[in-house]
C-alpha positions in Angstrom: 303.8 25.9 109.1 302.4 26.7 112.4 299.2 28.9 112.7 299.9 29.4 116.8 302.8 29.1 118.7 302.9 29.6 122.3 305.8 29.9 124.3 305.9 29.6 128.0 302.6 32.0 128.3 301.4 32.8 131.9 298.9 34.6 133.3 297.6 35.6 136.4 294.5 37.3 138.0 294.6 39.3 141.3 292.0 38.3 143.8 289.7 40.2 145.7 288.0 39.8 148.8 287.2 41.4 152.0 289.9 40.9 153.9 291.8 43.0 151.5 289.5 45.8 150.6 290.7 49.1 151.8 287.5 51.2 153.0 289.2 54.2 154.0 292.3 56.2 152.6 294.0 55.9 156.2 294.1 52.1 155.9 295.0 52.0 152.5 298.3 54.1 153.3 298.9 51.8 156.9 298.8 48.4 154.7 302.4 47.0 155.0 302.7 46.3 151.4 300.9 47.9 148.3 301.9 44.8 146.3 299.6 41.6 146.5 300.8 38.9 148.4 301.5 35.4 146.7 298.4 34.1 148.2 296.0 36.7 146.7 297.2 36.0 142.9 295.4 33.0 140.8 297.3 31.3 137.9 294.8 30.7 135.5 297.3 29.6 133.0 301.2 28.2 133.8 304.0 28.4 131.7 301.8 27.2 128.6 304.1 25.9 125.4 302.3 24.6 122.0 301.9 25.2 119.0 298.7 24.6 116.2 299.6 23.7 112.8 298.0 25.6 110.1 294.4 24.0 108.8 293.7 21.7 111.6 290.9 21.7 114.0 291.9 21.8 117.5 290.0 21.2 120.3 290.1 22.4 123.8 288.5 20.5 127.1 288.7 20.9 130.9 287.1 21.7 133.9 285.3 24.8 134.4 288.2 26.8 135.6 291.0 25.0 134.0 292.1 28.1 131.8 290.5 27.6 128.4 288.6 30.6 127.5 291.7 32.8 129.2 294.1 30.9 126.9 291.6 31.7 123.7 291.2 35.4 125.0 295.4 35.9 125.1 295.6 34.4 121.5 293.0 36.7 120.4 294.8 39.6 122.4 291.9 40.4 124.5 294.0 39.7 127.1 298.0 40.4 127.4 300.2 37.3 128.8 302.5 38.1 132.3 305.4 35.9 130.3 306.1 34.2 127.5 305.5 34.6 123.6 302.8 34.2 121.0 302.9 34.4 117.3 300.0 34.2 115.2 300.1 33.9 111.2 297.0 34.6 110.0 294.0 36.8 110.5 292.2 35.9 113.7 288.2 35.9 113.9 286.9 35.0 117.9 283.3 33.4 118.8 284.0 34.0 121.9 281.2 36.5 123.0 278.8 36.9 120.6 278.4 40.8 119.8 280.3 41.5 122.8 281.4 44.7 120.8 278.3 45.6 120.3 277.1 49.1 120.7 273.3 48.7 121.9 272.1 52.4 120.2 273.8 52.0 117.3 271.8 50.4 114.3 273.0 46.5 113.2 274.2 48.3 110.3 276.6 50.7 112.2 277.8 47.8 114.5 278.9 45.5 111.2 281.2 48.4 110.3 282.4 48.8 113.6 283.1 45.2 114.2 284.7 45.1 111.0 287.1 47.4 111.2 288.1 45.7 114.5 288.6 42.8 113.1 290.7 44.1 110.9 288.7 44.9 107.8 289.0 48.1 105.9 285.4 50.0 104.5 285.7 49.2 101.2 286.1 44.9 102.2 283.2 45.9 104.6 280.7 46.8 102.0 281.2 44.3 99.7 280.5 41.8 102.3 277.4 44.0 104.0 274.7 42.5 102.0 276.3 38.5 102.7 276.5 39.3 106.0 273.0 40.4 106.5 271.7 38.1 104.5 273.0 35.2 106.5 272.0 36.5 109.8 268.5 37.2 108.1 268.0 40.6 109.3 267.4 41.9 106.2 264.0 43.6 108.2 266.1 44.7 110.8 269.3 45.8 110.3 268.5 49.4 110.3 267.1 49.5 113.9 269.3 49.3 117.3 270.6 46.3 118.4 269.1 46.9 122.2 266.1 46.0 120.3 267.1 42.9 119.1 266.2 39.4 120.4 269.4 37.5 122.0 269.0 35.2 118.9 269.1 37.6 116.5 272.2 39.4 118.7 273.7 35.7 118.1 273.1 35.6 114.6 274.6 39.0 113.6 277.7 38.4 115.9 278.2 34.9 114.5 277.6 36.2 110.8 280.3 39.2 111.1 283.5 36.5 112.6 282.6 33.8 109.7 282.2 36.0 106.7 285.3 38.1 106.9 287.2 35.2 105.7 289.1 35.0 108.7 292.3 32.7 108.5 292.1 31.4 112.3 288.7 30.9 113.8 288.3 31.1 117.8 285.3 29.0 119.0 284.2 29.3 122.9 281.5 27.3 123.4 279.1 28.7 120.5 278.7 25.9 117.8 275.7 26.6 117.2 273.4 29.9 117.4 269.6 30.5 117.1 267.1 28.5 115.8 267.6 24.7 114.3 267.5 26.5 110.5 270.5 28.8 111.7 272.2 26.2 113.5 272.7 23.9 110.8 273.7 27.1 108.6 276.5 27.5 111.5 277.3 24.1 111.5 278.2 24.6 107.7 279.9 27.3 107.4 282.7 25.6 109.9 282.7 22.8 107.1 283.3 25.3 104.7 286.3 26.5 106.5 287.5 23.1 107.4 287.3 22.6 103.9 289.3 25.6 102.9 291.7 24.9 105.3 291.4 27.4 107.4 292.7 26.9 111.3 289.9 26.4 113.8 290.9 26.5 118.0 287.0 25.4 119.6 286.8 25.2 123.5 284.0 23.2 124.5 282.0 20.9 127.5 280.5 19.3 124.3 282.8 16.3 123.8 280.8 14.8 121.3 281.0 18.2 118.9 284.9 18.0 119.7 285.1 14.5 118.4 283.2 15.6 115.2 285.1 18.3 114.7 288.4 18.0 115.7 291.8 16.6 114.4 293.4 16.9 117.7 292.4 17.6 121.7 294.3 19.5 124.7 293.6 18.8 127.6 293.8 21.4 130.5 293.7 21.1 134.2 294.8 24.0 136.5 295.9 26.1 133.9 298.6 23.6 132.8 298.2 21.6 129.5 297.4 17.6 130.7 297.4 15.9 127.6 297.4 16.7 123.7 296.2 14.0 121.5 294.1 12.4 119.0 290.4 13.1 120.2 289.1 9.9 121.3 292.5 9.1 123.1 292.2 12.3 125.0 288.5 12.0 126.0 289.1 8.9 127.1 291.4 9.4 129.6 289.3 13.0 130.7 286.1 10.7 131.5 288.4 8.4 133.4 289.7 11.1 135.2 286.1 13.0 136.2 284.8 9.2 137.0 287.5 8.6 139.2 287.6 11.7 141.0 284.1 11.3 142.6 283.2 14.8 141.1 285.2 16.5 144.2 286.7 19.2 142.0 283.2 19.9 140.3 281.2 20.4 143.9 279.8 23.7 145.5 277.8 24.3 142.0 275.4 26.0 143.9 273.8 29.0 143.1 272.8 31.8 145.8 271.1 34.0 143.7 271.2 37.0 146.2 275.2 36.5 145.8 275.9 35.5 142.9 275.2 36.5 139.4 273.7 34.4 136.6 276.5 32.7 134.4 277.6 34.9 131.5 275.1 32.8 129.0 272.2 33.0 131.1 269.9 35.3 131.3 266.7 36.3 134.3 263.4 38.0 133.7 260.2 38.4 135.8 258.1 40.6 137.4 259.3 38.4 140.8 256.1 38.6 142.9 257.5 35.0 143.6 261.5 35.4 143.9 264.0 32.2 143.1 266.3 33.3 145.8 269.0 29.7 145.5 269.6 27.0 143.2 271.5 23.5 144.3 272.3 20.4 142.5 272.3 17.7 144.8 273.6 13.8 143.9 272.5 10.7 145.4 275.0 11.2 149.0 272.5 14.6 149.2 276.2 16.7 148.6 276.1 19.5 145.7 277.7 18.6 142.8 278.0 19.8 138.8 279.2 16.3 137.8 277.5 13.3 137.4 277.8 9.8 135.6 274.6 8.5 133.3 271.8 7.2 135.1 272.9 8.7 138.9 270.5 10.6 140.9 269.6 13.9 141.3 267.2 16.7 143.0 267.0 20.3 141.8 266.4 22.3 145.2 265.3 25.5 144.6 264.7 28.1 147.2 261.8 30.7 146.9 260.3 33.5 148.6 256.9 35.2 148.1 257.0 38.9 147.7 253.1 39.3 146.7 250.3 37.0 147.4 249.8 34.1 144.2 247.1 32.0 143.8 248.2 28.6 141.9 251.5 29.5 141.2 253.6 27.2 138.7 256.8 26.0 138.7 258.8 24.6 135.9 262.5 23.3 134.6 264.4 22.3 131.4 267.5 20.7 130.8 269.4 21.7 127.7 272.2 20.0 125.8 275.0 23.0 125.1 274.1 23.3 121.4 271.2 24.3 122.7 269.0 21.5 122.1 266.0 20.9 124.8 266.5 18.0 126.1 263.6 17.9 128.9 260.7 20.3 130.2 258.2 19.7 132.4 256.3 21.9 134.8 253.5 21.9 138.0 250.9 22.5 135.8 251.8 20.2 133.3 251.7 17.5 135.8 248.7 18.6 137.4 249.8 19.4 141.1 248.4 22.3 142.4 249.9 24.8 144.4 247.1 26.5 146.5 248.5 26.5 149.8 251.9 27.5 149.1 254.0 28.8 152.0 255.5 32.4 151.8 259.6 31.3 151.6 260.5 27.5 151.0 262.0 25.3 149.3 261.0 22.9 146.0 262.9 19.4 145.2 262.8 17.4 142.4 264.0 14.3 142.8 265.6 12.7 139.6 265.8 9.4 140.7 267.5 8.4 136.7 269.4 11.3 135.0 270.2 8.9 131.9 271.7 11.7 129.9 274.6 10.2 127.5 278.2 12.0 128.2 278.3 15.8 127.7 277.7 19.4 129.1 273.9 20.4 129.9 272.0 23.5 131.4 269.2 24.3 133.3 266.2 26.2 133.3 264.5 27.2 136.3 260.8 29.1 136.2 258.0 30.2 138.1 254.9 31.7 136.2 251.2 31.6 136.2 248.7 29.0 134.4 248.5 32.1 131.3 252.1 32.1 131.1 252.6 35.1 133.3 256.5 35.1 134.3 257.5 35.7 138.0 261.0 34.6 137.6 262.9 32.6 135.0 266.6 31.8 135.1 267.7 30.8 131.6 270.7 28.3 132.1 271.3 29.4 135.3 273.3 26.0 136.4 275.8 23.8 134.3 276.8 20.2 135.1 278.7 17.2 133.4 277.6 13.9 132.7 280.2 11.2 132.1 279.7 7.3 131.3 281.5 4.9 130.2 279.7 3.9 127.0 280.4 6.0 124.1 276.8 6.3 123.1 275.0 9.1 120.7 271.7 10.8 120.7 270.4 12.2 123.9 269.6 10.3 126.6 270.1 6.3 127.1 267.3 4.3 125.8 267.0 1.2 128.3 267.3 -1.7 126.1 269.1 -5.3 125.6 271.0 -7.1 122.6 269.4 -10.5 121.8 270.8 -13.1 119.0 268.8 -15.6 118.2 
């Protein structure tokens, strides 16, 4: 029996930019047409038919883009498709935004019952699952207060406890395998066992093909909002690597991030009290062209772009890369490497030059900082750029070790 079916689902977005903003009522009534014209709508899913058979693990990759967190959000009804039909047997639980539902002046313990009802839960089933809930988010010192003053890992936690423990039938994953600390996250990591186990249905969009191997008992592929290729996992992934290899990364370029344009990704996050500013972010490869797709072992340089807005003696600057469970995979800083900044200049630039990115296949992040030698923070940017690596070696673990087989 089939937990999902889809049936010819399409969805579009309307988009906006200036040339089509109206600033005045007189222009508004002049346009020729009130309807948008065919070049001002996005597809970000097209005529999508499948279906997910009850207890299986199903994995969704792509390009950022590609329509995979839109195709979670219509199954989830978050969003309504334009056409087509969806049926859904079972009761549906969604990681897709963590406490997205949140109110931030209500207590943890006001926003369990309100998430539970939403998903479906009546007050009685919500009280005799209070005490598991906060007991596995371990906020058992906390729950009473408001969740605006909560730490975005204890946020995580309660949002992740509420979907898992109201014995949902169909679980919807969006990039959140694992949440908080390494404790939690192997607590997480469980707990989907668990379901597997009891055979619930699990749908998991993620960049982290190595999590959708371990996980999954089949992969669709989307490109374009169009489904490429279901499969078995490794066949899929497979073919996906291919494709990004062979591509040169053109449909992952322009990953650059003008910060007085553009807004932080919705899982980062930005603090400071910005006496120096991080005004531009770019990932450059080894032809010196932006790009948010690379293969193991290709160089890169981090540009960042500054500007001073109060006089800084020794400032330091620092960056991390993390793997998307959230795993630090690298950190260094200025100070760490002892390179002072005395005679820095008012507005520049900063590049560092990765001459060997040996990451092994998979989704990562970046942190960008600048703070004094006590820790002080002007700016941070907290996974404030994505990219992909790709190889063609199917290694695990981190990063490539540089080695060589001998027999002797």
């Amino acid at each position: 029996m089939d937990a999902i079916k889809l049936e010819n689902i399409s969805k579009k977005f309307r988009i906006r930019n200036l040339k089509t903003q109206h600033t005045t009522l007189k222009s508004l009534l002049l346009r020729k047409s009130r309807f948008p014209k065919g070049n001002d709508l996005l597809y970000a899913l097209k005529d999508i038919s499948t279906s997910i058979e009850r207890g299986k693990t199903v994995g969704i990759i792509g390009h950022n883009g590609s329509g995979k967190s839109t195709l979670l959000k219509i199954i989830s009804k978050i969003y309504r498709p334009d056409t087509g039909r969806i049926k859904v047997n079972g009761r549906i639980s969604t990681l897709i935004e963590l406490g997205a539902g949140f109110h931030p002046e209500f207590s943890g313990r006001e926003n369990v019952f309100i998430n539970g009802i939403i998903l479906g839960l009546s007050k009685k089933e919500i009280k005799n699952r209070f005490d598991s809930i906060v007991e596995y988010a371990n906020l058992e010192n906390f729950i009473d207060a408001p969740v605006r003053t909560y730490s975005s890992g204890m946020y995580m936690r309660l949002g992740f406890s509420i979907a898992v423990n109201v014995e949902p039938e169909i679980l919807l994953i969006d990039e959140i395998l694992a949440v908080g600390d390494e404790a939690f996250s192997r607590k997480c990591n469980d707990r989907i066992e668990d379901l597997q186990k009891k055979g619930k249905t699990l749908l998991i969009v993620s960049h982290d093909l190595q999590a959708i191997e371990k996980w999954c008992d089949e992969v669709i592929w989307m490109n374009q909002g169009m489904i490429n290729e279901i499969g078995p996992p490794h066949k899929v992934m497979e073919k996906y690597k291919k494709s990004i290899s062979n591509s040169d990364h053109g449909s992952d370029r322009g990953n650059a991030l003008s910060l007085k344009k553009a807004a932080i990704g919705k899982h980062g996050r930005r603090w400071g009290a910005k006496e120096i500013e991080i005004v531009s972010i770019r990932l450059l490869n080894s032809k010196n062209e932006e790009s948010s797709a690379y293969k193991t072992g290709e160089r890169m340089t981090i540009e960042i772009g500054y500007k001073e807005n109060k006089p800084v003696s020794n400032p330091v600057f620092g960056f991390a890369f993390f793997r998307s469970d959230g795993v630090c995979c690298y950190g260094s800083n200025t100070n760490i490497e002892n390179i002072p900044l005395v005679k820095l200049k008012k507005d520049g630039f900063v590049h560092i030059d990765i001459k060997r990115l040996d990451f092994i296949t998979g989704l990562y992040h970046i942190d960008i900082a600048i703070h004094d030698k006590n820790d002080y923070t002007f700016d941070h940017l907290s996974h404030c750029l994505s990219f992909l690596i790709s190889s063609d070696i199917n290694d695990t673990g981190i990063f490539r070790v540089k080695h060589k087989w001998e027999f002797i």
